[in-house]
N, C-alpha and C positions, 0 to 999 in steps of 0.2 A: 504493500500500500504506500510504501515510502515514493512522494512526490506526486500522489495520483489526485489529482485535482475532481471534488467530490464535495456538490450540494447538498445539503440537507432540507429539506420544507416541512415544519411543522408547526403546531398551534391546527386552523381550521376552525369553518364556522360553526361545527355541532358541539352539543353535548359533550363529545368527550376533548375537548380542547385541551384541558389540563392535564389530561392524563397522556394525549399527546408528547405535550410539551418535556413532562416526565418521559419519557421514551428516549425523545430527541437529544435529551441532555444526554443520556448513556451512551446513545450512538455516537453523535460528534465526541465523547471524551475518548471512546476507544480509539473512533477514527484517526484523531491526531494525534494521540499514544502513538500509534501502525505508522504516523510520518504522517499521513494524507494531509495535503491542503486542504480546507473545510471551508466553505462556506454556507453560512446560513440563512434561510428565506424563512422568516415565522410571518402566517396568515392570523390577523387576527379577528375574533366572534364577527368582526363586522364585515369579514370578508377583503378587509385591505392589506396589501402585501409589503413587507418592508425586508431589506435583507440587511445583515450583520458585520459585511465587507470580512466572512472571515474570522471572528475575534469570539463566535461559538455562544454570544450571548443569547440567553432565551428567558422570556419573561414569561408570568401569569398575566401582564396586565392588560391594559386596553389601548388603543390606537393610538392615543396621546402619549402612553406612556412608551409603547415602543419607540414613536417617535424622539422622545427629548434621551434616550437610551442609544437607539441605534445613530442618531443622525440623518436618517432616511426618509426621502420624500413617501409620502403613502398614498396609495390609490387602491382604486377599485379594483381592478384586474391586474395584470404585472405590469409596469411601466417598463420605461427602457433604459433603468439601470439595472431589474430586477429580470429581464428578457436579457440584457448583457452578460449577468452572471450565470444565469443558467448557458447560456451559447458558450457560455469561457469553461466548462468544466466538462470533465471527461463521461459523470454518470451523476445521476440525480437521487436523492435514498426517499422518498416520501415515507414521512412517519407521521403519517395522517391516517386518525381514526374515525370509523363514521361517513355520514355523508359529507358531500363536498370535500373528497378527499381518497378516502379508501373508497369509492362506490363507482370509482372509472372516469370522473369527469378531469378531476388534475393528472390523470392517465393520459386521457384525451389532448389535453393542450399540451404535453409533452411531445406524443407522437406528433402532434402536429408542426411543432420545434422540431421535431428530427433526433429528439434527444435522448440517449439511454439513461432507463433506470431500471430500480432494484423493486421486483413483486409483477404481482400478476396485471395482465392489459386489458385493457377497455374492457371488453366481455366479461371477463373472468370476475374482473373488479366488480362490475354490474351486475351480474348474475348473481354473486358469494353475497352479495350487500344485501339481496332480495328475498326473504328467507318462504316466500311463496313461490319466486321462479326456480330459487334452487334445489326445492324439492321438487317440481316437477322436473327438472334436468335428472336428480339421482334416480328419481323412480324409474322413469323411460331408460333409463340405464341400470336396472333390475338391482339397485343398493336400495337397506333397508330406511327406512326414517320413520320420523314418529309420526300419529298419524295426524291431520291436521284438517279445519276449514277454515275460508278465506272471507273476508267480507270487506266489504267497499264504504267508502262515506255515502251515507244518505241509505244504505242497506241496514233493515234490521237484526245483530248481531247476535244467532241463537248457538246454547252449549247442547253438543251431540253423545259430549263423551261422559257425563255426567263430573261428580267433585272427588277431590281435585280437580282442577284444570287450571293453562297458564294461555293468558289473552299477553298477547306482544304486536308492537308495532313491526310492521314487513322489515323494512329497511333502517333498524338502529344494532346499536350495538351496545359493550359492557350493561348490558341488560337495564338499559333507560326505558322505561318505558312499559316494564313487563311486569306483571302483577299474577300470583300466584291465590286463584281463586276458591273461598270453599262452601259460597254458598251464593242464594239468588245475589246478594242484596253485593256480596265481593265482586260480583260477574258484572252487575253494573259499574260500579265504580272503577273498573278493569277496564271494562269497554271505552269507557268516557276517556279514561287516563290514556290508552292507546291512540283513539282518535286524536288527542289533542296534541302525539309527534308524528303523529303520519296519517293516511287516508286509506290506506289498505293496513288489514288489522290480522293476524293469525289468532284462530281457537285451536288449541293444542292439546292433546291429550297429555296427561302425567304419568309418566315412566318409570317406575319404581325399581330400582337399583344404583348402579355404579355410574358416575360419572365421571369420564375417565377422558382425558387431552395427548392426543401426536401430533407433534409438529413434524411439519412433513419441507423435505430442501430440494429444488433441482429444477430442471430444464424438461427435459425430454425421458430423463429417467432418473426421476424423483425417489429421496428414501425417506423412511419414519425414524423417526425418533423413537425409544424408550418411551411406552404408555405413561401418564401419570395421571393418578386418583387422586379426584378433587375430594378433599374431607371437610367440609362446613363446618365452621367451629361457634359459631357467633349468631345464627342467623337460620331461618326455615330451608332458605333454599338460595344455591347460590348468585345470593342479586347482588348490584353496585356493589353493597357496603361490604360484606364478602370476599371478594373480587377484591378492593385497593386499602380499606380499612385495614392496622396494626391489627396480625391478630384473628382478622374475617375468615381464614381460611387454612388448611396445611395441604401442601403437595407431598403425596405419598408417590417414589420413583426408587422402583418400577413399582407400578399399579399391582395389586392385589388379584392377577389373573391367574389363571393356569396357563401351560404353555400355547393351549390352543386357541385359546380368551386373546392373548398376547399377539398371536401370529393375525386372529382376524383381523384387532381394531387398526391394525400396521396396516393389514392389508386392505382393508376397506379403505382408510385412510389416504393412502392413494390410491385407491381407485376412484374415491373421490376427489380429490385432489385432477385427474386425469379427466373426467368427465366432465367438470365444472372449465377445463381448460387454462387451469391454472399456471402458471410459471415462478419461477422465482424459494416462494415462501407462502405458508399456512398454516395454520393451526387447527386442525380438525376436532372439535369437541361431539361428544359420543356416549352414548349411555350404552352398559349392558348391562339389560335385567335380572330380574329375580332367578330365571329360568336359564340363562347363559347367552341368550339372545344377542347380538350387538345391532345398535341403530347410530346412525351418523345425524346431529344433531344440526350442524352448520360447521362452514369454514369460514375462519378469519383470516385474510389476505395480507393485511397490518395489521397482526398482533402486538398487544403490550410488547415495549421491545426494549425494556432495563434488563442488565444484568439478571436482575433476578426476577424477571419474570415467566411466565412458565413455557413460552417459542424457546427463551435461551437456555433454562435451564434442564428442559427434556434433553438437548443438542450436548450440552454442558455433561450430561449424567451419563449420554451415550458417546463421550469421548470427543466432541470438537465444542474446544471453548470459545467464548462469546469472540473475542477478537477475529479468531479466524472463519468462526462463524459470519460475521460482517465481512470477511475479504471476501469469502465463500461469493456470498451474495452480491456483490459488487461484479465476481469474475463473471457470474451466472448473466447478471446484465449486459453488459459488454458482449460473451456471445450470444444472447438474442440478437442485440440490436446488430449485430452482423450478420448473421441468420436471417434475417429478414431484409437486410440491408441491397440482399441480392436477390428478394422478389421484382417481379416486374409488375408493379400496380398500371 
């Protein structure tokens, strides 16, 4: 990585902005550990973009305050010192969680720069963000998932599977949004709460067992990582506070499978990972039930991406540490964007 000149973009306008942010700091600190030039692009909630010249700072704050920080003119979309810097650098790392971010649209204006980066493309990003399209993609591709209905704004939202059940909005992520219902009166307020971050809404059936995460690395021929069982310490079911709260949660690696527990969720794992058309990096989160069953829950395209969070540390337990885990990913880009580089559109 010594000298290899290498963007980072995060913050973004969703919900998990902060947790973003968190990510980005671990990234850029290894990167320029590894030598890389770094520079940093952070988008803030309001969607205006400011970059860093380089110097790796990243804030919680808001527009202004990026500004009187970086120095940086702010706009709405990239400007043209913020378009210079991406053109001046060799690959691009988005650690963008959520929409406007991870869901293919900062994919999109990449490709359309010409520019390589690290994680999955337009589709894949769009697809993995859509937890209603990408069940229909695994199914039609004969992998398991749980079982699910769909409803629209302005549809009246009915439960099929009886209580338990978990109403979530389509397209969010670290589980904003999702409410874990056990009666009429929870289903309403589930519904309402859905509605009001998206407009397509999932009724989800509740899946009693193991919850267990592979982070899945590669191009063309993708591997798993070392399962790991999520154990809820704090909390009903692994929501938000869970997930980033001191404490919310313990990663148990390797996962509490048998050997043949172990072999499916790898291998489902990417085969999801393959069907969804992913590239790069993901996080395959997965339940296996009561019964031994495995079902593929969703993939995350931009996983939490700290040190210690659970992309790096499954990678970490099954022998490639976070640093080179990040060259890993960086080489992976570069051969896309040359892979493709010699299509003829």
């Amino acid at each position: 990585m010594r000298g290899r000149r290498v963007a980072v973009i995060a913050g973004g306008r969703s919900s998990e902005h902060d947790v973003s942010i968190a990510s980005a700091r671990s990234v850029v600190s290894a990167l320029e550990e590894s030598g890389a030039d770094v520079t940093v692009v952070e988008i803030g909630r309001d969607g205006s973009w400011a970059i860093g010249a380089g110097r790796g700072e990243l804030t919680r704050g808001d527009s202004a305050s990026l500004s009187s920080l970086l120095g940086s003119d702010l706009v709405r979309l990239p400007g043209r010192s913020v378009a210079e810097a991406l053109a001046g650098v060799e690959v691009v790392f988005p650690v963008l969680h959520g929409p406007f971010g991870e869901d293919g649209t900062v994919q999109g204006l990449l490709e359309l720069a010409g520019v390589p980066y690290v994680g999955a493309g337009v589709a894949a990003s769009a697809v993995c963000m859509d937890k209603d399209l990408f069940k229909a993609v695994l199914r039609d591709s004969g992998i398991p998932v749980a079982a699910n209905v769909t409803f629209r704004a302005g549809e009246s939202a009915a439960n099929p599977f009886g209580y338990p059940v978990f109403v979530k909005p389509a397209r969010l992520g670290s589980s904003v949004g999702i409410s874990k219902a056990h009666d009429d009166g929870d289903f309403a307020a589930a519904v309402e709460l859905a509605f009001a971050h998206d407009d397509k809404i999932l009724i989800e059936e509740y899946v009693p067992g193991l919850e267990v995460e592979v982070s899945v690395l590669g191009n063309r021929s993708p591997i798993a990582s070392l399962p790991g069982e999520i154990v809820v310490t704090g909390a009903e079911w692994y929501d938000y506070a869970a997930k980033y709260d001191e404490g919310g949660m313990e990663l148990v690696i390797p996962a509490r499978l048998s050997a043949e527990q172990t072999a499916r969720v790898q291998d489902l794992a990417v085969r999801a990972f393959i069907a969804a058309e992913c590239e790069g990096m993901a996080r395959a989160d997965m339940f296996v039930r009561d019964d031994g069953t495995v079902l593929v829950n969703e993939l995350n395209t931009i996983p939490g991406f700290t040190a210690t969070s659970v992309y790096a540390k499954l990678f970490a337990a099954s022998g490639l540490p976070y640093a080179e885990l990040l060259e890993r990913l960086v080489e992976l880009a570069l051969e896309r964007h040359e892979r493709r580089s010699n299509l003829r559109f």
